[in-house]
C-alpha positions as protocol buffer text, in pm:
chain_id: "A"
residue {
  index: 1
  type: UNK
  ca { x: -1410 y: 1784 z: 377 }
}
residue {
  index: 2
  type: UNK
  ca { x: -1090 y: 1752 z: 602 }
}
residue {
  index: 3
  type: UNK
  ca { x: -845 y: 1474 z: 493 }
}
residue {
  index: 4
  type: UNK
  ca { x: -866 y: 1283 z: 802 }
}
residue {
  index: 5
  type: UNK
  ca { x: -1252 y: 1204 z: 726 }
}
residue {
  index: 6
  type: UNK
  ca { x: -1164 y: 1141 z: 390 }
}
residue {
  index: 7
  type: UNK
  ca { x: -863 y: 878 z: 542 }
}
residue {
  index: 8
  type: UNK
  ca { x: -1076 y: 724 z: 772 }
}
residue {
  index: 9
  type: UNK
  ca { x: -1379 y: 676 z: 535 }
}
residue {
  index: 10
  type: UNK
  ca { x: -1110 y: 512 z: 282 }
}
residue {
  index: 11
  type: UNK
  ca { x: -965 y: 284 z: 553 }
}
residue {
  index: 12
  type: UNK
  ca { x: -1355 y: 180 z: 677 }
}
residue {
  index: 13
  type: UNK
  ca { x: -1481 y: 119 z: 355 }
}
residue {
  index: 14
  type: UNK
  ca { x: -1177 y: -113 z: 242 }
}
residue {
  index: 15
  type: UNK
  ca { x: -1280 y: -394 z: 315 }
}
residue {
  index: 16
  type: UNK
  ca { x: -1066 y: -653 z: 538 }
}
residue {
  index: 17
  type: UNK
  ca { x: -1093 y: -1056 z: 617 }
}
residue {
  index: 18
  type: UNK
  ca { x: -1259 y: -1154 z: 887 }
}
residue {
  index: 19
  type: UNK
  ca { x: -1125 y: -1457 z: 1120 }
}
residue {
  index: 20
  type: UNK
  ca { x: -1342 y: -1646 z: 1368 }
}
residue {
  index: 21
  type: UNK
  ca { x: -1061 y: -1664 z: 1537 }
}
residue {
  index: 22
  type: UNK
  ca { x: -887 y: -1357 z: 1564 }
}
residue {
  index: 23
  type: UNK
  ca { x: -1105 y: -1073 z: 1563 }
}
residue {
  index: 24
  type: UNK
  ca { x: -873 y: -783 z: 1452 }
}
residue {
  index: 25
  type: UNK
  ca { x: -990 y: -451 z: 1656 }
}
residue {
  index: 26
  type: UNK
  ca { x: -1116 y: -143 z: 1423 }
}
residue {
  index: 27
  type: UNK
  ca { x: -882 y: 98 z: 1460 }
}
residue {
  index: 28
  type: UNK
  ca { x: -1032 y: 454 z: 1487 }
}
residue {
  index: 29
  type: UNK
  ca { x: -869 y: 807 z: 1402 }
}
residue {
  index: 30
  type: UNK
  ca { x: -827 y: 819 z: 1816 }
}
residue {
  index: 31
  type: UNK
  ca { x: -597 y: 543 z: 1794 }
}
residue {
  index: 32
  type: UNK
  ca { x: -179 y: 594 z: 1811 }
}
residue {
  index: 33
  type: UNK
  ca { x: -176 y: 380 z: 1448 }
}
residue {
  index: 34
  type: UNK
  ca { x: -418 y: 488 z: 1265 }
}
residue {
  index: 35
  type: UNK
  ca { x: -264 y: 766 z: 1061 }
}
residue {
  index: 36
  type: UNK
  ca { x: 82 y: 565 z: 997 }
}
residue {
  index: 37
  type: UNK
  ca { x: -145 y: 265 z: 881 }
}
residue {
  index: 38
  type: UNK
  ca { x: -391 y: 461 z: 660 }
}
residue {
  index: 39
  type: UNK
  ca { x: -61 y: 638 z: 478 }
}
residue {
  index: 40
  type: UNK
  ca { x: 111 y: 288 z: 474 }
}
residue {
  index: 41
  type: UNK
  ca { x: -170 y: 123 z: 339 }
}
residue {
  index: 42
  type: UNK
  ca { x: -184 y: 395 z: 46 }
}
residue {
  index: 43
  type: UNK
  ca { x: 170 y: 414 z: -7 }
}
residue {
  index: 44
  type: UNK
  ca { x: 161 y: 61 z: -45 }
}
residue {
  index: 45
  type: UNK
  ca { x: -147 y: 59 z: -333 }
}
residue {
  index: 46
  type: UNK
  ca { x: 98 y: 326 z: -525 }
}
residue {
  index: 47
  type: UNK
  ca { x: 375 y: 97 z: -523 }
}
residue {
  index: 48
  type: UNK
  ca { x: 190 y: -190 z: -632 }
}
residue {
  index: 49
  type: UNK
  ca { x: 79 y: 0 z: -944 }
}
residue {
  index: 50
  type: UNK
  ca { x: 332 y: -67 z: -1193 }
}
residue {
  index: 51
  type: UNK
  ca { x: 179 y: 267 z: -1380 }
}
residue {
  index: 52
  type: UNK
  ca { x: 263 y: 513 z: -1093 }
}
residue {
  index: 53
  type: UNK
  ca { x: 679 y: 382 z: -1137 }
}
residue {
  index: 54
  type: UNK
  ca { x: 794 y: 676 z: -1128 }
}
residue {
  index: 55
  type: UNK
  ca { x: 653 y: 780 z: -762 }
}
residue {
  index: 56
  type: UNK
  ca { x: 830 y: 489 z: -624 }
}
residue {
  index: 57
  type: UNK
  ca { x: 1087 y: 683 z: -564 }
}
residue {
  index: 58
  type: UNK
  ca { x: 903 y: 936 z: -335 }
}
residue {
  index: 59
  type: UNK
  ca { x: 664 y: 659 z: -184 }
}
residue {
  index: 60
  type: UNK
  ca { x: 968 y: 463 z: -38 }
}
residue {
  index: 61
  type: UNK
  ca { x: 1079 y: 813 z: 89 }
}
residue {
  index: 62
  type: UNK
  ca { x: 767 y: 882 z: 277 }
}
residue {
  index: 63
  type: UNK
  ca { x: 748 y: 537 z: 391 }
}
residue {
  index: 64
  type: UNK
  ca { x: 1109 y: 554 z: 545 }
}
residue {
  index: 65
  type: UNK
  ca { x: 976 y: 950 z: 705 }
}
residue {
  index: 66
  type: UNK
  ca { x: 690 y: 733 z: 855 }
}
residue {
  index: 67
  type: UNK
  ca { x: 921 y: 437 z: 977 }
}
residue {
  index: 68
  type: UNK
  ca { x: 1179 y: 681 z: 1121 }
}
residue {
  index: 69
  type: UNK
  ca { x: 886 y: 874 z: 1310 }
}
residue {
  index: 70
  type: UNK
  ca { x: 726 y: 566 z: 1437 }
}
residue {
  index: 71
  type: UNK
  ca { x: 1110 y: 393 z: 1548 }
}
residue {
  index: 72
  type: UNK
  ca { x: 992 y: 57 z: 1684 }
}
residue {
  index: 73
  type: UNK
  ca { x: 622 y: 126 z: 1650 }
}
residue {
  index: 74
  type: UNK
  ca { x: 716 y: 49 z: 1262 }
}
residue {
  index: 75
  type: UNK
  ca { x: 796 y: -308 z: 1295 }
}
residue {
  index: 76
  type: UNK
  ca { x: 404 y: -403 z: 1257 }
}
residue {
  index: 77
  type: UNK
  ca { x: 371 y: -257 z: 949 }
}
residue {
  index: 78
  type: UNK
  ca { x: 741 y: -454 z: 786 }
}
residue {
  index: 79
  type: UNK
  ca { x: 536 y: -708 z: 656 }
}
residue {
  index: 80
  type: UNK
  ca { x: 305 y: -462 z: 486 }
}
residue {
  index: 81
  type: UNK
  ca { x: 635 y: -324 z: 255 }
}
């Protein structure tokens, strides 16, 4: 199975909040954010494991890869970091 299904499967399945008032729109592997946010999003689950410490070091280097890729596409995703 190609990693992009995989990706998008573990980004649709997660499972998000709702707001009546602000329906966010479902991002699909078509759109320009999708792949930054899926790798974001895991990045950010291996950092948040205190028992994968010693990948921080190579998560905050992919992150800054991704952020220097995106430029000023990346400033959504600060508040995820």
């Amino acid at each position: 199975e190609p990693a992009h299904v995989y990706m998008y499967e573990q980004y649709a399945t997660h499972a998000q909040p709702l707001s009546k008032k602000n329906t966010p729109l479902r991002l699909t592997p078509a759109s320009d954010d999708f792949y930054p946010r899926v790798a974001v999003q895991a990045l950010t689950r291996i950092l948040k494991d205190p028992s994968l410490s010693v990948h921080h070091g190579l998560v905050m280097q992919a992150v800054m890869q991704i952020f220097n890729a995106l430029g000023l596409r990346c400033v959504p995703f600060l508040k995820r970091i």
